[in-house]
N, C-alpha and C positions, 0 to 999 in steps of 0.2 A: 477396440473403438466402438462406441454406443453405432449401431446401425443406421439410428433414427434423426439423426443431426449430423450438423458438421463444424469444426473449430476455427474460428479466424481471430488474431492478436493483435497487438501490435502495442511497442512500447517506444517510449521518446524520452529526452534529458535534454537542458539546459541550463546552464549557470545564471540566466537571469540576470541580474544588476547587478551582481555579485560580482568580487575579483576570482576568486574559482569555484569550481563544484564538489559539493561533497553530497551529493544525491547518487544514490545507484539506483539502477535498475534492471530485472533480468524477467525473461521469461522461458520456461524451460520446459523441452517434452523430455519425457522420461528416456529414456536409450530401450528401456525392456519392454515396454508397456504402453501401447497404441494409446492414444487418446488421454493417458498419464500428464497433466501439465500442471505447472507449480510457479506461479508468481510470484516478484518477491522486491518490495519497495524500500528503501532503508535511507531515511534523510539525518546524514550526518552533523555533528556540532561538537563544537571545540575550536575553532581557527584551523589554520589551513591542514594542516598536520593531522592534530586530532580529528578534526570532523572527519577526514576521508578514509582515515586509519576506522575510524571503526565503522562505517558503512559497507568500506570494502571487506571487512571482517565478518558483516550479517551475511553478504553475498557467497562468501566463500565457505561460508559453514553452512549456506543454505544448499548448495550446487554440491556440498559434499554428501551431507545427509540425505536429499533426495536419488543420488547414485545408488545407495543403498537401501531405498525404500519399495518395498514388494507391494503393489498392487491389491494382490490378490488376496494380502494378509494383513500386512502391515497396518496399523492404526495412523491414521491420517490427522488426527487431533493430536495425537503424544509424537508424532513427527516434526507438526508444526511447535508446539510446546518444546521438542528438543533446538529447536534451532532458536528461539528468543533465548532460552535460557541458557546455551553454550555459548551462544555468541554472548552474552552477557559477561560470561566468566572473562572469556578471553579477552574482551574490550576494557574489564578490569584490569586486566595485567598491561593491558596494553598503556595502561596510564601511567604506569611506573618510567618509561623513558621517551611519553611524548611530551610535545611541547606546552600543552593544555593537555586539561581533562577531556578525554575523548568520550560523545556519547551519541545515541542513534534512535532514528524512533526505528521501528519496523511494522510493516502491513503484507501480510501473507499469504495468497488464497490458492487451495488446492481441489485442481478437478479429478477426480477417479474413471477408469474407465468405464464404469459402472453408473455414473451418472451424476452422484451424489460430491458436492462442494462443501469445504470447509477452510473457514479464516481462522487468521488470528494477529491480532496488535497490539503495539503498545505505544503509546506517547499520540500523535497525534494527525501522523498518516492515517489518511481514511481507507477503507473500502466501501463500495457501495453496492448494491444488486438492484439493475432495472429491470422489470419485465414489462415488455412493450411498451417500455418508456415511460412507466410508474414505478417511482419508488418502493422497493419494498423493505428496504433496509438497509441500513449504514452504521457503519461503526462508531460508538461516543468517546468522544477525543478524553486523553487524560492530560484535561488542562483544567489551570485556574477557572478560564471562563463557562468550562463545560462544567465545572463543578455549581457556579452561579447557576447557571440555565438549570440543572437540576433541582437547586434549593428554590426556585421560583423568584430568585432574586434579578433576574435578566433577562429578559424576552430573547426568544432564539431567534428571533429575526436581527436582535443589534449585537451578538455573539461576533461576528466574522470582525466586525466595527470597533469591537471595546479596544482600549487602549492597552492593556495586557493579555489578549489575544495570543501573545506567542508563550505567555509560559508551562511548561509543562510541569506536572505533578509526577510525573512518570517516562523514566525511559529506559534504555537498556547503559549500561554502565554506571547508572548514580550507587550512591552508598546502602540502598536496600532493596530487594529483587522486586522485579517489575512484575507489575501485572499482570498477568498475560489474560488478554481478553478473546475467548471463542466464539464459534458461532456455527453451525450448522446447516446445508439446504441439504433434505431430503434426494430431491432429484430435481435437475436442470431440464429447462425443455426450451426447445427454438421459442424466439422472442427473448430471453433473458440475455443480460449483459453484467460482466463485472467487470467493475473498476477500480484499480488501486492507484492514488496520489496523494504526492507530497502537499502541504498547507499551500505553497507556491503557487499550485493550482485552483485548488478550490474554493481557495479566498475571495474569487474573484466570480463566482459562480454561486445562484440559486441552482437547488435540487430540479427544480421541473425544468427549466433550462438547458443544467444537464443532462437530461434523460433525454430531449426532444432532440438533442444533437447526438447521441449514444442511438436514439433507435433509427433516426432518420439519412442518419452515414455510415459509409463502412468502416469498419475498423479504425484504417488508415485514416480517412479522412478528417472522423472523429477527434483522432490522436493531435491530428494539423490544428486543425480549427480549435481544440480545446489551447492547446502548447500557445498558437500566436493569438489568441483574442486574450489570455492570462496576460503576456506578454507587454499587449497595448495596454491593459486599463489598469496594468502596474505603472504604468507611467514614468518611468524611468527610476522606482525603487523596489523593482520587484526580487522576491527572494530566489534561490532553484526551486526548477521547476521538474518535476519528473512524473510519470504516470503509466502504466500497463491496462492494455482496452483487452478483454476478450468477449469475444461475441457468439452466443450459441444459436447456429442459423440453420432453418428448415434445409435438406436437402432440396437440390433443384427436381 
């Protein structure tokens, strides 16, 4: 465990206006390796069946591979790379006897004891990284409308607004492999926060917003306040909701 900080989490789920949930969420210390933790978001689709069938399939190849993941050795990028693309296969097969096409976005992020974080996504769960409650970086969604925002066709401020918002260009079980998008921090230091959520959530949130309620509550609190103010100004058509807070805090 890094000396010089300390780790506080926390994760939440809700089905939202929906008739069930096919959002998963986990947060995981490693069993070997002090300070080892591995998040792991996975917003399912397909109908009732399929969407949970393959969310719960990101969650269990995630919680499998990091059992086996060495600290001290192991590569943290080709870790998180094994776990979109296994679960990918297997969410494949998984199509063959459900009831829909089963598919899942996935947002990833892995702390080392050593200091240094690494993501990785596909489809349209974000992660984010605040430090002291400035953005310094979030993941670009692989959607229709992130591809607009790109080509300068859409102001990224009316992106969360547009009316094809939800489609994605990319996810884990379509007909050709996904993505996989990385990303790297050097080294973590108190003040910084990561965040992974499903679109549920952060549809309903500006960035500076976010970050002023990420630096200015703990964990927990955070996790409340983001879960039920998504909640209210879905207005009674919100999608699931899911999301993982971890927060890297000065020792007392």
């Amino acid at each position: 465990m890094n000396p010089d900080y300390r780790l506080s989490g926390c994760t939440a789920s809700d089905k939202g206006d929906r008739d069930y949930q096919q959002d998963r969420v986990v947060l995981l210390s490693h069993p070997g390796f002090s300070g080892c933790v591995l998040a792991v978001l996975a917003d399912g689709m397909g109908g009732r069946s399929g969407g949970r069938k393959a969310s719960d399939q990101v969650i269990l190849t995630a919680r499998q591979l990091f059992d086996r993941y060495a600290a001290d050795h192991d590569d943290a990028d080709e870790l998180l790379a094994q776990i979109a693309r296994q679960s990918h296969i297997v969410i494949r097969l998984t199509a063959i006897s459900s009831e829909q096409e089963p598919h899942s976005t996935v947002a990833a992020f892995l702390l080392n004891p050593t200091g240094d974080c690494h993501w990785m996504h596909v489809g349209d769960s974000r992660i984010y990284h605040y430090r002291d409650g400035r953005l310094v970086r979030r993941t670009s969604d692989h959607s229709y409308v992130q591809q607009l925002v790109d080509r300068g066709a859409l102001p990224k401020e009316q992106a969360s607004r547009h009316a094809q918002s939800h489609i994605l260009m990319a996810c884990l079980g379509s007909e050709t492999e996904p993505p996989i998008a990385t990303h790297s921090i050097a080294a973590v230091r108190p003040g910084d926060c990561m965040l992974a959520c499903s679109d549920g959530v952060w549809h309903y949130f500006e960035e500076l917003e976010m970050g002023a309620v990420l630096s200015n509550l703990t964990a927990r609190e955070a996790t409340e306040f983001l879960m039920a103010t998504a909640r209210k100004r879905a207005r009674g058509g919100g999608d699931n909701l899911s999301l993982v807070v971890l927060k890297i805090e000065a020792l007392p």
